[in-house]
N, C-alpha and C positions, 0 to 999 in steps of 0.2 A: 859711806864707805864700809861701816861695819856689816851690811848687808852681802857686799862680796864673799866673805871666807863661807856663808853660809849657800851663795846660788853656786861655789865651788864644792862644795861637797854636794849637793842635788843633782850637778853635771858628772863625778865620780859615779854616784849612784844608778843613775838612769844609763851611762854608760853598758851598765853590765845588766839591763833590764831590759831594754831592749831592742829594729832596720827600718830604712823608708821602703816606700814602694818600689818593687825592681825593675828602675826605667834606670837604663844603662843607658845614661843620656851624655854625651861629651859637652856640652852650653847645660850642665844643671843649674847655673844658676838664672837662667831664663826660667826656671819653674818653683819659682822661689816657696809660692804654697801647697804646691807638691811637696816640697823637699823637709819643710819646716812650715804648721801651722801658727807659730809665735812670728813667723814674718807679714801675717796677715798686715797690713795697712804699713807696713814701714817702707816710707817711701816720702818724700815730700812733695804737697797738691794736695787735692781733693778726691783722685780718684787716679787710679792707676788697670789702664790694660794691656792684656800680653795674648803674643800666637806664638806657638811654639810648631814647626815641622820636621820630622828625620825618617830619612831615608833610610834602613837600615839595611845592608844588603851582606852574603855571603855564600859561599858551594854547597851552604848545608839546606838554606833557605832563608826568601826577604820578605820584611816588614817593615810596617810606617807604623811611626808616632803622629798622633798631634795631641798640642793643648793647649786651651781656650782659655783667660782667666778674666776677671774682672774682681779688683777693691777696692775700699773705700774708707779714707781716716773720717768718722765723727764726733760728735761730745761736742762740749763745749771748747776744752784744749785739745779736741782731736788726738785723745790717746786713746781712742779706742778703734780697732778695725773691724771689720764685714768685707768677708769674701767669699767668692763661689769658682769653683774649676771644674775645668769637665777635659777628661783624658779618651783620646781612644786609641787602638792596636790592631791593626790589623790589614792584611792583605788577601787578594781575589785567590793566590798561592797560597799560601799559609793557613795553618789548621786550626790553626786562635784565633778567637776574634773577641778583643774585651771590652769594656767599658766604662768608665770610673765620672761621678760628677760627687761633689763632695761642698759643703759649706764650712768656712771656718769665722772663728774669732778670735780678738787676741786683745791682750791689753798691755801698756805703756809706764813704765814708771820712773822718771829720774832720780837718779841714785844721790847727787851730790849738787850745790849751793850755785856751780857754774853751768852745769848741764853736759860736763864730760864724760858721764857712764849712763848709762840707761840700761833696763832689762824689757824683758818683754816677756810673757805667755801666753801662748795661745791652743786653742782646743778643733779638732774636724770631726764633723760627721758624714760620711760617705756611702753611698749606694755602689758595689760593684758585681758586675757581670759578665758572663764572659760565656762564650761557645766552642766546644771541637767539634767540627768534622772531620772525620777521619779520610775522609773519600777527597777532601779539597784540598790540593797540595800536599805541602811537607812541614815537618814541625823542625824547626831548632832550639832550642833551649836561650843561648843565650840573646838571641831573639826575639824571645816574648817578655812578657811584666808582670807573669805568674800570679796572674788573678786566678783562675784556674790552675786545680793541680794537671797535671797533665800526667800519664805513665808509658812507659816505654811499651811497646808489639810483645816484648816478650814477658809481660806479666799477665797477657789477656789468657781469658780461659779456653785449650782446646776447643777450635769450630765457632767462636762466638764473633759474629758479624760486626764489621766496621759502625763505631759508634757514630752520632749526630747530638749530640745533649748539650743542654745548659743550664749554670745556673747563676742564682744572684743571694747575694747577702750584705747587710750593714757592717759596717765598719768605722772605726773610734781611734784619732792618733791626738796624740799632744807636742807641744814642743816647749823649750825655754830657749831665750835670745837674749845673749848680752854684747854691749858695743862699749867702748873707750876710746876716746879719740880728745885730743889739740890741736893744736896749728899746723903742726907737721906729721903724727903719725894719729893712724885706726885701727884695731883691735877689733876685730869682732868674733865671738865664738858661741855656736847653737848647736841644740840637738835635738831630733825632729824622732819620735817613738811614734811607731805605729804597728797595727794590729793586737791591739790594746786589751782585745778578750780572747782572741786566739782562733778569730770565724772559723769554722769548717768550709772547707775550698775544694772539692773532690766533688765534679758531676760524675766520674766513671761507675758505671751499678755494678761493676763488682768490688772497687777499693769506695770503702766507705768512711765517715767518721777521720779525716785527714785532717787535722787541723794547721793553720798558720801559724807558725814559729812569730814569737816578738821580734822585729828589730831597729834599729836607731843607724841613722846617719847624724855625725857628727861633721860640720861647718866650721873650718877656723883661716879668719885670714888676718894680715896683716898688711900696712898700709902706708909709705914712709913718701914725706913729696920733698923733691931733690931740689926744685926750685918751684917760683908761681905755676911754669908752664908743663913740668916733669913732675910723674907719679909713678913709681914703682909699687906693686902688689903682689905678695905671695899668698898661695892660696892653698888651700888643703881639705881632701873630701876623704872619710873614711864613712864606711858600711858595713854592718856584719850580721848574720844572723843569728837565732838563740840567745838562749840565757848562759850567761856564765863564759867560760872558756870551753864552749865544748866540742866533742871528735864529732868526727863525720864517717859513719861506711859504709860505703858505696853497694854493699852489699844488702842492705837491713831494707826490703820492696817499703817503700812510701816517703823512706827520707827526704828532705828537702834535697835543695843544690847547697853545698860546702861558701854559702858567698861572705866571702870577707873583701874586700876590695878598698884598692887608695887610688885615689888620684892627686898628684902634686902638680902643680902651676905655677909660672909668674909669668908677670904682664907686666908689659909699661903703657901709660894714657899720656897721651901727647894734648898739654890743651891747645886751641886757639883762642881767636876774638870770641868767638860763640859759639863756638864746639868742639869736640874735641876726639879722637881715636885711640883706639886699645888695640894692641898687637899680644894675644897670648901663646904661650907654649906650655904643653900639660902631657903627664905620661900616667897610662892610666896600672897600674901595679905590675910594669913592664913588659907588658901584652900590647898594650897600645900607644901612640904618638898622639897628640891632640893638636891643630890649630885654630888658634881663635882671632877672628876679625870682625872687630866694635867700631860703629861709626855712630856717635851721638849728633844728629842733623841741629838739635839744637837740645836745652835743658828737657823738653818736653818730648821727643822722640828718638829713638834710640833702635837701630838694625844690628843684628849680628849674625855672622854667619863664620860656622864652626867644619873642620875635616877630621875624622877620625882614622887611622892607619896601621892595621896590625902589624906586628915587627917580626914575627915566623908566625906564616900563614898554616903548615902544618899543625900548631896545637891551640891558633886563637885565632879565625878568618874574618871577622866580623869586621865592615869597614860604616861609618858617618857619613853623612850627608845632613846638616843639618842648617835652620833658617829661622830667626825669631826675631820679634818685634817688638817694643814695649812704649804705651805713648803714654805721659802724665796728665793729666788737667787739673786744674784749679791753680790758684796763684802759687806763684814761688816766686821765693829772694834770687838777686841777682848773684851769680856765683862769685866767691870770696876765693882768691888767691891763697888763701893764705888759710883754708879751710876743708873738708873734707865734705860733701857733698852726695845725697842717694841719687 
């Protein structure tokens, strides 16, 4: 336990150090190594895979996500993980077209004699890529995952022809993941840092030398079971970008996007004999409504399907469609009543 006060002040720290990647996803926790490399292998089995789909549609202009993932606890006490994910973006409309596949690891450590805390860190290395055409569709902002910097029509220079360019660069994120749980309640809280050296993102030949702001999304939920068959879960996503507390104006050509963003939720998981469903509601920094529908077929697979719904369509249109799947393998214990369960 004395290990705690010290992974609390590294989460203080890294707090103002640095955002995940910007997939504006309503089900992020379908993209668990997206979100956070320290979740690499946390999961119980031998191996765990995931599909992630979203529709993302608006007046301004639509796109699709997907992402593919596959990991794996080994060692000999399996505290160690190996994962691989591959993202993509993009529509036949739409002026981005990105790319992202990335390898992570993470390692496992119990904190205490009964095996109530655990931590975890993990590290990714990532290839991303990405294209504009200027001539294919339309772009909107908060529609794309800003692998590419992208600029507005009116920073182009006098007479200079609709671009076609792309490009690609490495990229380096870490996380820390800590859990607490007994009988009755779970605690988990993580924070997923990425764009670690700050890659240059700007295919445009006339804005050069743009670099990616650091940023951290921060994971925290909470976990309270009312009886064997009733689970209640609060949950909470914050995102922001840069260092420090700092301004944004709209005016300075090359700034990023101002993204600070929350999302709050709770849920209740109904069990049964062998499976069990989740009903969530989640609002995303008062911009949007989230619903989420979990149906666990059994310990080993897992559907969900998520609606996103803006609440004044004049200053935020962007609507969800989304559709994920997660199957487990390798042995697992039979679920405990009376226990908290990945």
């Amino acid at each position: 336990m004395k290990k705690i006060p010290i992974l609390l002040l590294y989460i203080c720290f890294v707090i103002y150090k640095a955002n995940a990647q910007e997939v504006r996803a309503s089900d992020y926790q379908s993209m668990p190594l997206l979100m956070n490399p320290a979740l690499t292998g946390y999961f119980e089995g031998g191996a765990r895979l995931s599909a992630y789909h979203a529709m993302i549609r608006s007046d301004s202009g639509n796109n699709n996500y997907t992402n593919v993932s596959a990991d794996f606890r080994i060692g000999k006490k399996r505290k160690w993980g190996l994962g691989i994910s591959y993202f993509h973006s993009g529509d036949k409309n739409f002026q981005v077209t990105s790319n992202y596949i990335g390898g992570s690891v993470a390692k496992e450590w119990i904190l205490d004699d009964k095996g109530f805390s655990l931590l975890r860190l993990g590290f990714q290395v990532s290839y991303n890529e990405g294209n504009l055409n200027e001539a294919q569709g339309r772009y909107y902002r908060y529609a794309d995952v800003n692998i590419i910097k992208v600029f507005p029509p009116s920073t182009r220079p006098v007479g200079y022809p609709l671009v076609d360019v792309s490009m690609g660069y490495i990229n380096y994120s870490t996380g820390i993941f800590y859990r607490y749980e007994n009988c009755d309640i779970r605690f988990e809280t993580g924070v997923g840092i990425y764009n670690l050296f700050c890659p240059e993102f700007s295919p445009s030949p006339w804005h050069t030398d743009f670099r990616k702001r650091h940023r951290v999304a921060i994971q925290n939920s909470f976990s309270y079971a009312i009886n064997d068959n009733n689970t209640i879960h609060f949950n909470y996503l914050l995102w922001k970008e840069g260092m420090y507390l700092r301004d944004y104006d709209p005016y300075r050509v090359g700034d990023t996007e101002p993204i600070q963003e929350e999302v709050f939720g709770v849920a209740w998981q109904k069990y049964f004999s062998k499976n069990s469903m989740t009903f969530q509601f989640a609002e995303r920094s008062l911009k949007t409504v989230i619903g989420i529908l979990g149906f666990d077929v059994n310990q080993k697979f897992k559907i969900n399907l998520s609606y996103e719904h803006p609440l004044y369509r004049p200053y935020y249109d962007v609507t969800h469609y989304e559709a994920s799947l997660c199957m487990l393998l390798g042995k697992q214990k039979p679920r405990d009543p009376n226990q908290f369960k990945n």
